[in-house]
FIVO-333622 format. One line per 3 residues: number of its first residue (from 1); their letters; for each residue x, y, z of N, C-alpha, C. Coordinates in Angstrom, 3 decimals, always signed. Layout:
FIVO-333622
NUM = A = X:Y:Z:X:Y:Z:X:Y:Z  ...
end
This chain:
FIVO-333622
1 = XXX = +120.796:+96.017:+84.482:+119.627:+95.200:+84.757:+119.311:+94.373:+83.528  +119.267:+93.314:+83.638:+119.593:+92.264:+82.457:+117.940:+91.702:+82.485  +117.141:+91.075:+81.567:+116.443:+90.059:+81.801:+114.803:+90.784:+82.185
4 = XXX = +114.879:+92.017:+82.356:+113.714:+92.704:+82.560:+113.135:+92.750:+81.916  +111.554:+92.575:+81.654:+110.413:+92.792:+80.776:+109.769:+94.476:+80.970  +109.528:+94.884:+79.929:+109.096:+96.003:+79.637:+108.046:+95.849:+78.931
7 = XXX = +106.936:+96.221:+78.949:+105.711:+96.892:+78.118:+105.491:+98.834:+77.501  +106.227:+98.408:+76.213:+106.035:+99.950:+75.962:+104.761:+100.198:+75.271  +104.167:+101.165:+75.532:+103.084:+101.628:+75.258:+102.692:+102.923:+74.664
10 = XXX = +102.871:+102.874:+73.262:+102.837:+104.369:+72.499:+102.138:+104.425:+71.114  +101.639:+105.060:+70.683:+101.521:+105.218:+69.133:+101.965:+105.743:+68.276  +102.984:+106.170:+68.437:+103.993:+106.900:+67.595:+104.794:+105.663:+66.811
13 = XXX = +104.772:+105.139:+65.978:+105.611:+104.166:+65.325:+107.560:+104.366:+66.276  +107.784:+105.624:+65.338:+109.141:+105.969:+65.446:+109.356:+105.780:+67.042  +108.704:+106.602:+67.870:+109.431:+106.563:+69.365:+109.330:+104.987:+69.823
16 = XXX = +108.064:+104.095:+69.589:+108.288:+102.672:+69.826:+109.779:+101.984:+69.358  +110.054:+101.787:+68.179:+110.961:+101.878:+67.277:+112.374:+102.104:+68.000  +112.102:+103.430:+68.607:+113.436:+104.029:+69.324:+113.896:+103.644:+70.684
19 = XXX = +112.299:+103.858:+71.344:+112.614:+102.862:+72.628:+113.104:+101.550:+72.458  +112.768:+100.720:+71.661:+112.754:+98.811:+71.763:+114.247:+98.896:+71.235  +115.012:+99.594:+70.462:+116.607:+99.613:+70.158:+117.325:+100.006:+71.675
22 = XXX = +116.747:+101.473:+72.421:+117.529:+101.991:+72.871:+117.239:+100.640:+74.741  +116.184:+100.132:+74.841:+115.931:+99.649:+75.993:+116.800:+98.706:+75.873  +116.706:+97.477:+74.189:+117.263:+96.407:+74.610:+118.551:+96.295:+74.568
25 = XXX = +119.499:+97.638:+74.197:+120.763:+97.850:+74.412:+120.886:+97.683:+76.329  +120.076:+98.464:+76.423:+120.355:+98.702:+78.070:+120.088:+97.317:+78.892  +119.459:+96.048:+78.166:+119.557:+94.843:+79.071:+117.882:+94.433:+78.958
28 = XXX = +116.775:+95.508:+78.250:+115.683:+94.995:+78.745:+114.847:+94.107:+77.948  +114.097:+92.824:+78.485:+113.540:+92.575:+77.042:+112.073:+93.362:+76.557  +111.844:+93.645:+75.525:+111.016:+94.892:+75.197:+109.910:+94.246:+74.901
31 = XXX = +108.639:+94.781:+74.427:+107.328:+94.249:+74.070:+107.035:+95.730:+73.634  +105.948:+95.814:+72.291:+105.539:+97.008:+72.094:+103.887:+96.576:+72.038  +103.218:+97.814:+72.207:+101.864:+98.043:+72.015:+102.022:+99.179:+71.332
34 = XXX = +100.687:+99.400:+70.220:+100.227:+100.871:+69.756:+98.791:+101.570:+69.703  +98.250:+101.057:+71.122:+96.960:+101.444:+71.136:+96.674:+100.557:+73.209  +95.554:+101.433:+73.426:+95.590:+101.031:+74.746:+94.761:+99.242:+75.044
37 = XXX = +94.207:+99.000:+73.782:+93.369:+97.789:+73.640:+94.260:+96.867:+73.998  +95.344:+96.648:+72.673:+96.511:+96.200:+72.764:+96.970:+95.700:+73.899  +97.521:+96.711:+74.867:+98.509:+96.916:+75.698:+97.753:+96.030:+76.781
40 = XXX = +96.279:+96.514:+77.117:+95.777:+95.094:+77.898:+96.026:+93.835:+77.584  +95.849:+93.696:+76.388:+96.256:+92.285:+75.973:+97.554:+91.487:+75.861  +98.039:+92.598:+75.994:+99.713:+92.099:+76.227:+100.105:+91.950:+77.452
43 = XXX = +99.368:+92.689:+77.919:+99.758:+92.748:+79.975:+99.344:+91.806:+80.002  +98.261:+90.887:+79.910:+98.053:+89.556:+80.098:+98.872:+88.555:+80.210  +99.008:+88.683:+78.502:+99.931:+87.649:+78.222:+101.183:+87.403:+78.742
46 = XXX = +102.221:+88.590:+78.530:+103.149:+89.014:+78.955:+103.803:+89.128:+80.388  +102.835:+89.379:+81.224:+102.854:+89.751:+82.507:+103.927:+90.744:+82.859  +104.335:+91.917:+82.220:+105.341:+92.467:+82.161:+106.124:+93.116:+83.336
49 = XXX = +107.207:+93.228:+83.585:+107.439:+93.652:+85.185:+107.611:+95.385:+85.261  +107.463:+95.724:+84.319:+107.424:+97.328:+84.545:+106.530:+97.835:+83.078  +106.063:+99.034:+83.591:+105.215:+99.342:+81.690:+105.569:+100.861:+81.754
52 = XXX = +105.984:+101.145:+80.430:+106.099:+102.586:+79.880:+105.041:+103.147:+79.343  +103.479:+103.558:+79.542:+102.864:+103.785:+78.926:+102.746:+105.394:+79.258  +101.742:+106.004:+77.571:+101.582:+106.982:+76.970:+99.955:+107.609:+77.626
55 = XXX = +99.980:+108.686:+78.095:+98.573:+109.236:+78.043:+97.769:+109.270:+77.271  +98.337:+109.514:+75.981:+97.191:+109.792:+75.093:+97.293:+108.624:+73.895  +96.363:+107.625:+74.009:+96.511:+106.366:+73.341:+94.776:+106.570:+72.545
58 = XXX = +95.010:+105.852:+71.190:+93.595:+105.746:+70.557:+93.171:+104.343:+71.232  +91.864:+103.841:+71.435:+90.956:+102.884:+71.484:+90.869:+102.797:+72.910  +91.959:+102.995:+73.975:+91.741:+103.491:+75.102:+92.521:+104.247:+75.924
61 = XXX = +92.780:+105.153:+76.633:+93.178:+106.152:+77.182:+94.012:+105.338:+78.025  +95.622:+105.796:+78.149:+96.652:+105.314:+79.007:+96.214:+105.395:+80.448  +95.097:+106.573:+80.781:+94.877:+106.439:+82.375:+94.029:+105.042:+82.288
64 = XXX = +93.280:+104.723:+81.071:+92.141:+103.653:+81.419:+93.184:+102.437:+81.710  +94.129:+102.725:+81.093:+94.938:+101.319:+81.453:+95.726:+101.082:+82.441  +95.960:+102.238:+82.611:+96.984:+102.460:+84.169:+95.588:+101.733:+85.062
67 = XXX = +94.512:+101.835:+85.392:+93.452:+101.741:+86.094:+93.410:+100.226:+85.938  +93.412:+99.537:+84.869:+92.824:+98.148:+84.921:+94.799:+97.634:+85.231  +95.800:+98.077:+84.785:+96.794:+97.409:+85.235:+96.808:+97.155:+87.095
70 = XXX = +96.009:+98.260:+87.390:+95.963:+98.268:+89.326:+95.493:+97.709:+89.183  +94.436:+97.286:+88.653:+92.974:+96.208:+89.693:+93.516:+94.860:+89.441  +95.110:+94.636:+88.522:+95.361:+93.254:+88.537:+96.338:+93.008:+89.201
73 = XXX = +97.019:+94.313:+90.013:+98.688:+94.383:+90.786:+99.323:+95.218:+90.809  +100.584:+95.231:+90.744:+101.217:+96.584:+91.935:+102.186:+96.905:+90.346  +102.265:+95.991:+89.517:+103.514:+95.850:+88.458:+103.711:+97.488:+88.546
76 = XXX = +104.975:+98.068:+88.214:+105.356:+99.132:+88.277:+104.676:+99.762:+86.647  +104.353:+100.759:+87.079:+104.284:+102.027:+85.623:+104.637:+103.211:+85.815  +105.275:+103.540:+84.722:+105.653:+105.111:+84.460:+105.117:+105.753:+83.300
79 = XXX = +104.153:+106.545:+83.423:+103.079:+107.348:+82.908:+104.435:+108.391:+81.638  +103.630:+108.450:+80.389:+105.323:+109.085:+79.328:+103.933:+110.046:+78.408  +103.907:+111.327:+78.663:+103.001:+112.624:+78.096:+104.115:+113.439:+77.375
82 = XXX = +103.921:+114.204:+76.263:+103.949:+114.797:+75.583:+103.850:+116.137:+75.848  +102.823:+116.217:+76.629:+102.587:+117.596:+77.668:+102.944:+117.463:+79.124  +102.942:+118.625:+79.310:+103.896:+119.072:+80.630:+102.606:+119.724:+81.770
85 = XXX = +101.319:+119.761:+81.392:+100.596:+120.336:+82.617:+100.453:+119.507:+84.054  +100.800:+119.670:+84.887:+100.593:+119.321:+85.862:+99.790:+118.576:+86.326  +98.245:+119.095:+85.905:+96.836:+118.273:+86.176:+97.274:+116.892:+85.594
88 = XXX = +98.121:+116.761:+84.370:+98.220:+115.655:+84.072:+98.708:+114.667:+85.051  +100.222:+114.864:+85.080:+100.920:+114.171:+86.366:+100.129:+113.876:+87.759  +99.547:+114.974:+88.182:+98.554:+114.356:+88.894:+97.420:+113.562:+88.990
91 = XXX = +96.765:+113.304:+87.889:+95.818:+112.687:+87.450:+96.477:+110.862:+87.367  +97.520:+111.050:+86.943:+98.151:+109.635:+86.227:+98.640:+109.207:+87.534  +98.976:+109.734:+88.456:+99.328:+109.563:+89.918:+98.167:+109.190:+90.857
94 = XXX = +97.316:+109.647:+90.251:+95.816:+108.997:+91.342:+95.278:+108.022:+90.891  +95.832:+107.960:+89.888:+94.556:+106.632:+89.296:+96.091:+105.029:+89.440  +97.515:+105.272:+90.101:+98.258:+104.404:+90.429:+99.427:+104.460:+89.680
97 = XXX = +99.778:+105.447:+88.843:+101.236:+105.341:+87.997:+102.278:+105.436:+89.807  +103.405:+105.121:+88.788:+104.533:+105.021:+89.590:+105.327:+106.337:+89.504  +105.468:+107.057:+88.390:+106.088:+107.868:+87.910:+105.347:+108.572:+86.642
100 = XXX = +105.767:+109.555:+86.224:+105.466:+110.463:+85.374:+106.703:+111.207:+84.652  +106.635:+111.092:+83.254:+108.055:+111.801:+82.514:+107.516:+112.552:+81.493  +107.474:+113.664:+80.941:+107.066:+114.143:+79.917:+108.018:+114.110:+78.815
103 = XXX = +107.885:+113.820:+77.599:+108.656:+114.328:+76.153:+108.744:+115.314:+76.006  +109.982:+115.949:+75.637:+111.260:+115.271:+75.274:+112.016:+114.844:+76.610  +112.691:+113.876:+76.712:+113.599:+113.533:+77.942:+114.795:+112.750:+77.473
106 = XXX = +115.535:+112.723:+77.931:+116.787:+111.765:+78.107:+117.074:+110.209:+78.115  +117.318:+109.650:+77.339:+117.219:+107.982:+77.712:+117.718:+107.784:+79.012  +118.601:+108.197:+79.229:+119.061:+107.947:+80.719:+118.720:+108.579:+81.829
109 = XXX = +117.686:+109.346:+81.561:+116.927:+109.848:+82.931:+115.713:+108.926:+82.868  +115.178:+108.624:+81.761:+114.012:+106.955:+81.430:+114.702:+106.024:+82.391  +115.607:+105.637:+81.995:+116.372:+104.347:+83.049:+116.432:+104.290:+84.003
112 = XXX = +117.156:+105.577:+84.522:+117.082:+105.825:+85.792:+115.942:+105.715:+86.645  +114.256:+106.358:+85.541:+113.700:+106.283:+86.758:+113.085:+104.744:+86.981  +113.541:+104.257:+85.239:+112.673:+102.283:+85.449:+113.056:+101.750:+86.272
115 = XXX = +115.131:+101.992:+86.910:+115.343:+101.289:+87.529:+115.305:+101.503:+89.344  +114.734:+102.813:+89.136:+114.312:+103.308:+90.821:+112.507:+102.531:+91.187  +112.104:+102.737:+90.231:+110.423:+102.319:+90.388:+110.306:+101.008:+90.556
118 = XXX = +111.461:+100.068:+90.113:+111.907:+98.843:+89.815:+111.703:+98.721:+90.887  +113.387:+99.179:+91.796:+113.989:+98.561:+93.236:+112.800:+99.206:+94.247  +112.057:+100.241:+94.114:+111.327:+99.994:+94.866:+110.290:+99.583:+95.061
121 = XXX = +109.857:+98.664:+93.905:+108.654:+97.779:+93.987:+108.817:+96.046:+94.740  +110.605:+96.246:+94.401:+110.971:+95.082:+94.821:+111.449:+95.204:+96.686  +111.088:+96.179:+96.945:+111.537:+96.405:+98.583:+110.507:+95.712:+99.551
124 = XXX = +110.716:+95.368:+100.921:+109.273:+95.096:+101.363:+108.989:+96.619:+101.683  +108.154:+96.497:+102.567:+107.164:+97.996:+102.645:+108.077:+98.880:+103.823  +108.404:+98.188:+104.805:+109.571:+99.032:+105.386:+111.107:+98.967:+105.454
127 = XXX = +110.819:+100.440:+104.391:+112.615:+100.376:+103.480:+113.700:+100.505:+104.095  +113.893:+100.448:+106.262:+115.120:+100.212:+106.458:+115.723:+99.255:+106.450  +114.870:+97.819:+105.825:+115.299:+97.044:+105.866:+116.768:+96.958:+104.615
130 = XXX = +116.435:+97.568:+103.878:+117.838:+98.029:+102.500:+119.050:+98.240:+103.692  +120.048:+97.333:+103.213:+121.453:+97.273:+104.036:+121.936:+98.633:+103.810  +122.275:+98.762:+102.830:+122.978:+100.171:+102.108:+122.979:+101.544:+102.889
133 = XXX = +123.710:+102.133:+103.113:+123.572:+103.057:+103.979:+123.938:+104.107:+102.808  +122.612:+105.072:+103.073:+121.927:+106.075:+102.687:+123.168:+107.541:+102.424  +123.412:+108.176:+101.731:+123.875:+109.437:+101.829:+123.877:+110.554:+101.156
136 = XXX = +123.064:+111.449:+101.246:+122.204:+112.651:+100.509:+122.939:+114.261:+101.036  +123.956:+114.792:+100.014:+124.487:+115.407:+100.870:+125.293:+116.126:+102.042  +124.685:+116.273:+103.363:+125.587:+115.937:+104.529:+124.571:+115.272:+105.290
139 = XXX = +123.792:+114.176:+105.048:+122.559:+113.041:+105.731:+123.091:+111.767:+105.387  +123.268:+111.292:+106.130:+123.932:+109.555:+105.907:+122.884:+108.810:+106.940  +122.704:+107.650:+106.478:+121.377:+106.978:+107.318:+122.256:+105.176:+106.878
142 = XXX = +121.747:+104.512:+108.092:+122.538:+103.269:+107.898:+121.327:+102.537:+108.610  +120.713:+101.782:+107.450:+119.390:+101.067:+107.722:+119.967:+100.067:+108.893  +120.810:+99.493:+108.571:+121.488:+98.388:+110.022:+122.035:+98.425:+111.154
145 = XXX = +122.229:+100.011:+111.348:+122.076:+100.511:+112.390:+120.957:+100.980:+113.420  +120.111:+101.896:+112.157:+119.241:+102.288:+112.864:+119.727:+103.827:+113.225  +120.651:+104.483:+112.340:+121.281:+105.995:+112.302:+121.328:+106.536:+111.475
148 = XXX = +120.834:+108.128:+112.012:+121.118:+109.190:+111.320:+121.946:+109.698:+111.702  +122.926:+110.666:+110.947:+123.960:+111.439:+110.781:+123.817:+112.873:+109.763  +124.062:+113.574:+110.697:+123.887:+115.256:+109.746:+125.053:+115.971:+109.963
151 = XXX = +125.845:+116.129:+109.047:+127.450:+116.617:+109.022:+127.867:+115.771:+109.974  +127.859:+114.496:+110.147:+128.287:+113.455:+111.528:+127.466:+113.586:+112.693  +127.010:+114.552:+113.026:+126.144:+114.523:+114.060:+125.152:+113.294:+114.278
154 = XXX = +125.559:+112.796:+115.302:+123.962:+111.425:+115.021:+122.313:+112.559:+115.610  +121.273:+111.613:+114.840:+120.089:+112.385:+115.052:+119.169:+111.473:+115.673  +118.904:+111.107:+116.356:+118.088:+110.343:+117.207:+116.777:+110.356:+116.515
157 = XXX = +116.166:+109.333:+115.962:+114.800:+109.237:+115.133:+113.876:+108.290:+115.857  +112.598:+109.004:+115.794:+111.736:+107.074:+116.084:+111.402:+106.345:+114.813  +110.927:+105.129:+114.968:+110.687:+104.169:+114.270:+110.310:+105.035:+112.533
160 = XXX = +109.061:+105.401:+112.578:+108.513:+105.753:+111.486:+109.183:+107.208:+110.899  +109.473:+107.987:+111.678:+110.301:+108.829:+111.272:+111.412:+108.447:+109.908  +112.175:+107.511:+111.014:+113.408:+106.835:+110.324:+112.710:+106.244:+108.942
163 = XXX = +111.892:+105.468:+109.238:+111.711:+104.834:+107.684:+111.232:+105.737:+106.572  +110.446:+106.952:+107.005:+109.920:+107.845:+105.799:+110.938:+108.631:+105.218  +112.113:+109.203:+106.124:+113.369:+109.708:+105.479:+114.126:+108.269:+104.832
166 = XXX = +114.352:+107.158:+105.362:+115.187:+106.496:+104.505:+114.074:+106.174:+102.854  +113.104:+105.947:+103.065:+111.941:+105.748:+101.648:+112.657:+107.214:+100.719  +112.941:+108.548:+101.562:+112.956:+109.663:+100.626:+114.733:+109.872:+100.388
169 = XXX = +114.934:+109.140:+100.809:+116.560:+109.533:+100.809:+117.162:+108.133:+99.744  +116.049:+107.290:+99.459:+116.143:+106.191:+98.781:+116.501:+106.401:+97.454  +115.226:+107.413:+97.301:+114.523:+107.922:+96.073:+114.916:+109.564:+95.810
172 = XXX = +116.373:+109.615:+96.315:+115.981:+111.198:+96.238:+116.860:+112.028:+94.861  +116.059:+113.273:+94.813:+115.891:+113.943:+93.716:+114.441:+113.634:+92.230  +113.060:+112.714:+93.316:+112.297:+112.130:+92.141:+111.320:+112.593:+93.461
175 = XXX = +110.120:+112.724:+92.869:+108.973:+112.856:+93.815:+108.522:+111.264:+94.291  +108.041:+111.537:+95.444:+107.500:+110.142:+96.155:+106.197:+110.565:+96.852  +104.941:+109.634:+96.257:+103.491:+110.428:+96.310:+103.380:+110.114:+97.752
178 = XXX = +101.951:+111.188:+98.097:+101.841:+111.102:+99.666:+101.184:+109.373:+99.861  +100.447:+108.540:+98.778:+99.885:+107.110:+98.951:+101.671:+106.510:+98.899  +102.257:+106.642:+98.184:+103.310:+105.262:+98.719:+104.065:+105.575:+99.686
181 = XXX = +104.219:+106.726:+100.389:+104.980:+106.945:+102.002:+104.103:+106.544:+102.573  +102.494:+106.674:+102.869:+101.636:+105.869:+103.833:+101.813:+104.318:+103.375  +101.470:+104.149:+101.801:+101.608:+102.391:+101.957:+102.870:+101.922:+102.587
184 = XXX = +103.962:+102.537:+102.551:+105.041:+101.975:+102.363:+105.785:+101.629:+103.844  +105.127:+102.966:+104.450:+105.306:+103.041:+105.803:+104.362:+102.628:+107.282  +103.442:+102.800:+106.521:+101.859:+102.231:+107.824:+101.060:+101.246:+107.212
187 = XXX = +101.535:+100.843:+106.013:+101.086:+99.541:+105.453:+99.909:+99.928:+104.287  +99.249:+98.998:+103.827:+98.373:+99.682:+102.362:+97.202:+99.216:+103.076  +96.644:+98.575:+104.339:+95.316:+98.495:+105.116:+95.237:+99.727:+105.858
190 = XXX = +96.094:+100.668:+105.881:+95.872:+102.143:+106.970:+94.876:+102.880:+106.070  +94.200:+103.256:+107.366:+93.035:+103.870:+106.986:+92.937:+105.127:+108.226  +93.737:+105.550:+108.912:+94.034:+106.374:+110.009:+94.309:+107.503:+109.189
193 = XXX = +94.269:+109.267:+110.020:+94.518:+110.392:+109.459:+95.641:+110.294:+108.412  +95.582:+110.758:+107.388:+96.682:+110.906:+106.719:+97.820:+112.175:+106.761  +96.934:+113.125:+107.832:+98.219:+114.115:+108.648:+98.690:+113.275:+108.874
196 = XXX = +98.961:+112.058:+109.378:+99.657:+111.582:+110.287:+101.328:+112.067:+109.299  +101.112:+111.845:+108.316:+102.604:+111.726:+107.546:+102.517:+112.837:+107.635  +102.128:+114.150:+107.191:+102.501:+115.919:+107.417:+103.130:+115.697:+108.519
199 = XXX = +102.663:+115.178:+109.580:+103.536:+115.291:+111.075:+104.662:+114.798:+111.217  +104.960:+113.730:+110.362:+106.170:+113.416:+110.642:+106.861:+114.233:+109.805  +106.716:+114.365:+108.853:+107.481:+115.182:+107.978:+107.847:+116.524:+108.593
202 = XXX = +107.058:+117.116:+109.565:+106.744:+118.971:+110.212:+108.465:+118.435:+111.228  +108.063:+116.674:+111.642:+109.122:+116.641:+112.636:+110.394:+116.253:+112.147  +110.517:+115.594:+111.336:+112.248:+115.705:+110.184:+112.529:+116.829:+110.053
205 = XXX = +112.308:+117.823:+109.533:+112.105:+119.261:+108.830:+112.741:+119.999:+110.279  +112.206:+119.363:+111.409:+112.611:+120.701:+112.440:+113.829:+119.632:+112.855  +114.372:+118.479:+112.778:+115.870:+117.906:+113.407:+116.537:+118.338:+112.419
208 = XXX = +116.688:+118.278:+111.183:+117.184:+118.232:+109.436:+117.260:+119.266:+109.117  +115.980:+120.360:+109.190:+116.422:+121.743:+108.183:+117.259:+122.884:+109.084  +118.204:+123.761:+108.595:+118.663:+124.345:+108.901:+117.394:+125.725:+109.486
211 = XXX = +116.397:+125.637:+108.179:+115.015:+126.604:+108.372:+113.860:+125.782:+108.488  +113.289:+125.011:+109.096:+112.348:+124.097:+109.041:+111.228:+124.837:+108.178  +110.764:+126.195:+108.587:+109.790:+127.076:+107.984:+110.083:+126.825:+106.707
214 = XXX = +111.122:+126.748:+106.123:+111.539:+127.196:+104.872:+111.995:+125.663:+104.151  +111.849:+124.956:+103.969:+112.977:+123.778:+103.953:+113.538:+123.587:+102.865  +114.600:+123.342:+102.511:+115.502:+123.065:+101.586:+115.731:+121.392:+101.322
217 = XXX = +116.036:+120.552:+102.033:+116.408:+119.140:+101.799:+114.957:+118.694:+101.958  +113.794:+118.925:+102.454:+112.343:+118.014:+102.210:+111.573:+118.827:+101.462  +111.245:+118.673:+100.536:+110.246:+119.563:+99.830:+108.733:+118.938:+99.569
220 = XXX = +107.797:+119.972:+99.576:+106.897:+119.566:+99.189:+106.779:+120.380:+97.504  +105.906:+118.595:+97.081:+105.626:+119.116:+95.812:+103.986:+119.098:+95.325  +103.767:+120.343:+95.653:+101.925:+120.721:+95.777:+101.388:+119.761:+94.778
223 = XXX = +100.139:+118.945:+95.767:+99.201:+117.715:+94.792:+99.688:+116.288:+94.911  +101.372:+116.206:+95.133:+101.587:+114.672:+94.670:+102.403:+114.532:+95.775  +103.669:+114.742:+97.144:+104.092:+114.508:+97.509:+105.158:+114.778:+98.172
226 = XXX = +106.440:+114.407:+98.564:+107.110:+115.221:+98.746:+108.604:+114.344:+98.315  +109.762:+115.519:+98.373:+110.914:+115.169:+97.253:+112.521:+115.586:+98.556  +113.046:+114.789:+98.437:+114.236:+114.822:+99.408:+115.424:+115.592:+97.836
229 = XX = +116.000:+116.505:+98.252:+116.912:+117.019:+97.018:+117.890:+116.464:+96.985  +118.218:+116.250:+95.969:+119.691:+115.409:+95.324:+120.938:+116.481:+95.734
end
């Protein structure tokens, strides 16, 4: 991915430092901030197409900025903590991150997830439109068909069904929150039960799992969503 703008967002001198070498090897062009004041002001300017920001920022708090980056657009963020509690990830997930990674991690699990949060910001909202045919396993899905396949078996899906497994089979092995399977799938004006998605999911789980009770390939991940396994 060549030509991409990044907003990193940290106060650590060194890890800024480390990211802006290790990103713009990988193709991206970088921007740093070291404080959350900053980082507004650069989102401005900048208009950056994805942001790496830090939870815990002096002058303003990475959630405060995750918050004002929503009220100006959808630009992708991935929330980068130091700590590993949970409340966190969830917290940075309600207020609109895209993702969540804690330190220490991998440069190439970073990439991986910039360039998943990326392609799916760049999707329209219903992801069978992606040509690519899907394959997780023994689940193969062919958006241009309009098929599922389980060890070859075709699986007969309806409409919304189909699109919430291809959204998780898109993205799979990363959590996908219960707000972007409703935006993504019933649009971001739905305002209808939000069982509605438990139900579809109760009904994948019983064509798909070998134990529906039990499930292995759809998981839920208590608070934020649910995760198709790699």
């Amino acid at each position: 991915m060549t030509d991409t703008t990044v907003l990193v967002v940290d106060d650590e001198p060194a890890f800024r430092e480390g990211l802006n070498l290790a990103l713009r090897k990988e193709g991206f062009e970088v921007h740093l901030a070291e404080d959350g004041e900053r980082a507004v002001e650069l989102f401005a300017s900048i208009k950056p197409q994805i942001v790496l920001l830090d939870v815990m920022l002096p002058r303003m708090s990475g959630i405060d900025v995750c918050r004002h980056i929503r009220a100006e657009g959808n630009t992708p963020v991935i929330m980068v903590s130091a700590r590993s509690e949970e409340i966190d990830a969830v917290v940075a997930l309600e207020v609109g991150a895209d993702d969540y990674i804690t330190k220490p991690y991998r440069l190439r699990e970073l990439v991986a997830r910039m360039r998943t949060v990326l392609r799916r910001s760049g999707q329209s909202e219903a992801p069978a439109e992606d040509k690519d045919v899907l394959v997780v396993d023994d689940l193969s899905l062919d958006p241009e068909r309009h098929e599922v396949r389980r060890a070859g078996e075709l699986i007969e899906l309806p409409l919304k069904e189909f699109q919430v497994l291809a959204l998780l089979m898109a993205n799979a092995g990363y959590v996908v929150t219960r707000d972007d399977l409703i935006n993504r799938v019933w649009g971001y004006d739905y305002y209808g039960d939000t069982k509605t998605l438990d139900v579809h999911i109760k009904r994948l789980r019983s064509k798909l799992e070998d134990d529906p009770a039990s499930p292995s390939k759809i998981v839920t991940i208590r608070g934020l969503g649910y995760k198709m396994t790699a």
